[in-house]
C-alpha positions in Angstrom: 12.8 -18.7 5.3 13.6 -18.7 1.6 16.0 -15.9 1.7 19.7 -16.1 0.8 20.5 -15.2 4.4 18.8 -15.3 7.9 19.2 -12.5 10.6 19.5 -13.4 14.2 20.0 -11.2 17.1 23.9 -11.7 17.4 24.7 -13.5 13.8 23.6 -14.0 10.2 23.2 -17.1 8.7 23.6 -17.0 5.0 22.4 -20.3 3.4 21.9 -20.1 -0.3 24.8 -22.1 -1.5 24.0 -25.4 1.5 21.1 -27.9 0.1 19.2 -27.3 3.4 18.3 -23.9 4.1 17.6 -22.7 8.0 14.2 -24.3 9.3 12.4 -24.4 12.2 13.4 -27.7 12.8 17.5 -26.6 13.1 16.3 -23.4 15.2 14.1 -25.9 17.8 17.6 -28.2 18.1 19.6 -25.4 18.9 17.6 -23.8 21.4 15.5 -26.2 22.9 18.6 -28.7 23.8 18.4 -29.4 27.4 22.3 -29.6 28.1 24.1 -29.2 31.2 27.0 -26.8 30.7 29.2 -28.8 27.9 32.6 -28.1 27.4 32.7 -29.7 24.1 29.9 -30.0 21.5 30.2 -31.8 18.6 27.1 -30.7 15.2 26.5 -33.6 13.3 24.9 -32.6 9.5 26.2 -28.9 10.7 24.8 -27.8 7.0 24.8 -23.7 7.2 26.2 -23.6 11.0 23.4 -22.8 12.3 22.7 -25.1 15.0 26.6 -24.9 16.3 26.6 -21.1 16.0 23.1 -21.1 18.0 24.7 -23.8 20.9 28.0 -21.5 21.1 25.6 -18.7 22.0 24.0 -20.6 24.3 27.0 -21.9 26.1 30.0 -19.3 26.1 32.4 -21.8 27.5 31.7 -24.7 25.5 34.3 -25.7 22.0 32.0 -26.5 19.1 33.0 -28.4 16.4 30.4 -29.3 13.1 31.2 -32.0 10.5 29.1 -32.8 6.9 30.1 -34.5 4.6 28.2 -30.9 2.0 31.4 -29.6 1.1 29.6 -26.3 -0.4 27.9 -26.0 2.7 30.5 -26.6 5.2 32.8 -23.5 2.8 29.8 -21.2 3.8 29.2 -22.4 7.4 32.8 -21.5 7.8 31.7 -18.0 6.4 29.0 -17.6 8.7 31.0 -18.6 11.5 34.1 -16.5 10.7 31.6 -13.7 10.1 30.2 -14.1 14.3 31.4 -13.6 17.5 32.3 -17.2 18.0 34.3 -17.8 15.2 37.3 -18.7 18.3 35.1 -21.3 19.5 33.5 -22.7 16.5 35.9 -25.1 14.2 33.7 -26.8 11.2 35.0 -29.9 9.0 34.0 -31.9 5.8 33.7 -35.1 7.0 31.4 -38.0 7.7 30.7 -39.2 11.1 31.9 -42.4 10.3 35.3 -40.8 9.1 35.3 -38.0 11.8 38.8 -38.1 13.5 37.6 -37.7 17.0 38.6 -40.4 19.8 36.2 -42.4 21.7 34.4 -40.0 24.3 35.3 -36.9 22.9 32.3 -35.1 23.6 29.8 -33.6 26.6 27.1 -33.5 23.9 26.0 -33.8 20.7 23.3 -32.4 18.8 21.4 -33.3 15.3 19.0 -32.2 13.1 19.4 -35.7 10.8 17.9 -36.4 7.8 14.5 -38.3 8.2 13.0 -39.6 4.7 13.9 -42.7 3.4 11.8 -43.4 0.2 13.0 -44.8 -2.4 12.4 -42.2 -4.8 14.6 -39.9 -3.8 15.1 -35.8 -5.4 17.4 -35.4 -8.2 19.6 -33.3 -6.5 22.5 -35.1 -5.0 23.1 -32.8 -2.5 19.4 -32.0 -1.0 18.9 -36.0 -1.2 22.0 -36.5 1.1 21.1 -33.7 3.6 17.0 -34.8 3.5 17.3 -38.7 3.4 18.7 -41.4 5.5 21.1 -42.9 2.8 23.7 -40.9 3.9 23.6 -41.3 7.2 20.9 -44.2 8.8 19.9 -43.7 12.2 21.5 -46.8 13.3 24.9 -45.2 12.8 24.0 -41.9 13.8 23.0 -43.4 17.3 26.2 -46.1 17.2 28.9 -43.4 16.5 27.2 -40.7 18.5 27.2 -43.3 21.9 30.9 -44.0 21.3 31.6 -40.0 20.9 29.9 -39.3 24.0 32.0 -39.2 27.0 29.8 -40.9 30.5 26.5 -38.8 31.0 26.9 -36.8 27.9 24.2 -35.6 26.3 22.2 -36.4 22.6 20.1 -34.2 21.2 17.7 -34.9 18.3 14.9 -33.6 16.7 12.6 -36.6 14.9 9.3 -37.2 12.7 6.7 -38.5 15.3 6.4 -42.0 13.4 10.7 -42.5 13.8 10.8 -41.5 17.5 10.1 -45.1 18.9 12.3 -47.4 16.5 15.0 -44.8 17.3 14.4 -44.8 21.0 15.2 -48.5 21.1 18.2 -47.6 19.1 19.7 -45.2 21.6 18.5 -47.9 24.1 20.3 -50.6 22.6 23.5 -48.7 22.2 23.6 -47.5 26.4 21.5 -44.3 25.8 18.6 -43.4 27.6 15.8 -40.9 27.2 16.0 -37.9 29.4 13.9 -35.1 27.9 11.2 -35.1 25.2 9.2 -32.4 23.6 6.6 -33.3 21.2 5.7 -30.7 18.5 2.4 -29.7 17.1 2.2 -26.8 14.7 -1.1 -25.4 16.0 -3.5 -26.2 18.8 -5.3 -30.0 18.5 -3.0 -31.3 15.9 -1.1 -33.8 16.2 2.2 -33.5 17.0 4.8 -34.1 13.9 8.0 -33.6 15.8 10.0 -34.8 18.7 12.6 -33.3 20.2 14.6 -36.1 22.7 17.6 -35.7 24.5 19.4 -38.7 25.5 21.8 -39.7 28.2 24.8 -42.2 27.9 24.0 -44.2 31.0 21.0 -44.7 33.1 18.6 -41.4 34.0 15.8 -41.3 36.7 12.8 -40.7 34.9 12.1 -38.6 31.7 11.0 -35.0 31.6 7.9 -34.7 29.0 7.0 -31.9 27.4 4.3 -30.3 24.7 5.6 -27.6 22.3 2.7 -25.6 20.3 4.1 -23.5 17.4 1.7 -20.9 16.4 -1.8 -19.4 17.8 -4.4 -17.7 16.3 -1.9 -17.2 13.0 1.3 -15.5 14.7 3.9 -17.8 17.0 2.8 -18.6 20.0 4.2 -17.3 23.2 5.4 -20.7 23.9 7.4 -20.7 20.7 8.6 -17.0 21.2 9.7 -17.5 25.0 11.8 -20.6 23.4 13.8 -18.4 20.4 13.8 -15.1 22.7 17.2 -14.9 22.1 17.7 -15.8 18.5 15.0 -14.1 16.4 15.0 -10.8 16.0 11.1 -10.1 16.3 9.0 -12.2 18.5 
């Protein structure tokens, strides 16, 4: 995906001016997200736009709105959002979430695709190092800010390296937000898994729906995968 733009079935992402380009990680947030018909969805990190443009496809009634603090990227996001067919419903701004000017329970759900690294040598380039490591945004206040955004029942949606899923469960937990969903990731058959999706609910849930998510078989993507992006990539 190291093109200047990616084509999906109903919009084009260009990315080559935003530090992070589009990723399978993005695409598995915005269509594997187990949300219940939101009215208002609110991309943290939006980067490019994808995830917002893929969760306004997904949900034609929901307002989206995406904030990062890349303003580059958030100039091309607006492109690629202006450029779709839910540029009405999609409203993007440079800001971080600790400096978002959105009221207390604002929000049916929100979903992430947060930065995970947090060595201490980090890339040279300011802007990859914000979008790739915790330093910009630590988990801690990514799971406080997103609880108080959350209106009762809404829904958080984040995708995680395997070794950060518990510490950041007990986050959400401490902060009123309990597992719902989870999908662990493996790229291929009998390895392990190096991703988790989770979805979280603000307020108690009755038991947590598990799942296993295998990208690729035999060398192509698996039919797992392709049900999953059906309708976001072009070819399956």
């Amino acid at each position: 995906m190291s093109n200047a733009y990616f084509q999906f079935k109903q919009f084009c992402i260009h990315h080559d001016r935003c530090a992070m380009k589009v990723g399978t990680d993005g695409v598995l947030v915005g269509a594997w997200s187990p949300l219940e018909a939101p009215k208002h969805i609110l991309d943290i990190g939006t980067g490019s736009g994808l995830i917002a443009l893929m969760v306004a496809q997904r949900f034609p009634e929901a307002e989206v709105a995406g904030i990062d603090i890349d303003e580059v990227a958030v100039a091309q996001a607006q492109e690629n959002v202006d450029a779709s067919p839910f540029s009405e419903r999609v409203h993007l701004m440079v800001s971080a979430l600790q400096d978002a000017p959105f009221a207390e329970a604002s929000f049916d759900a929100i979903v992430c695709n947060p930065p995970f690294f947090e060595e201490r040598l980090l890339p040279p380039d300011e802007d990859r190092s914000n979008a790739r490591h915790t330093t910009s945004l630590p988990f801690a206040t990514l799971v406080g800010c997103s609880a108080k955004l959350l209106r009762p029942r809404g829904q958080f949606c984040v995708i995680l390296p395997a070794n950060s899923f518990d510490a950041f469960r007990q986050l959400c937990f401490v902060n009123g937000l309990s597992l719902s969903h989870r999908c662990d990731v493996q790229t291929s058959p009998r390895r392990p898994a190096k991703r988790v999706l989770a979805c979280f609910s603000k307020g108690e849930v009755q038991g947590v729906d598990e799942q296993l998510l295998t990208l690729s078989e035999a060398g192509r993507r698996s039919r797992q995968y392709a049900r999953l992006t059906a309708d976001f990539y072009l070819y399956g």
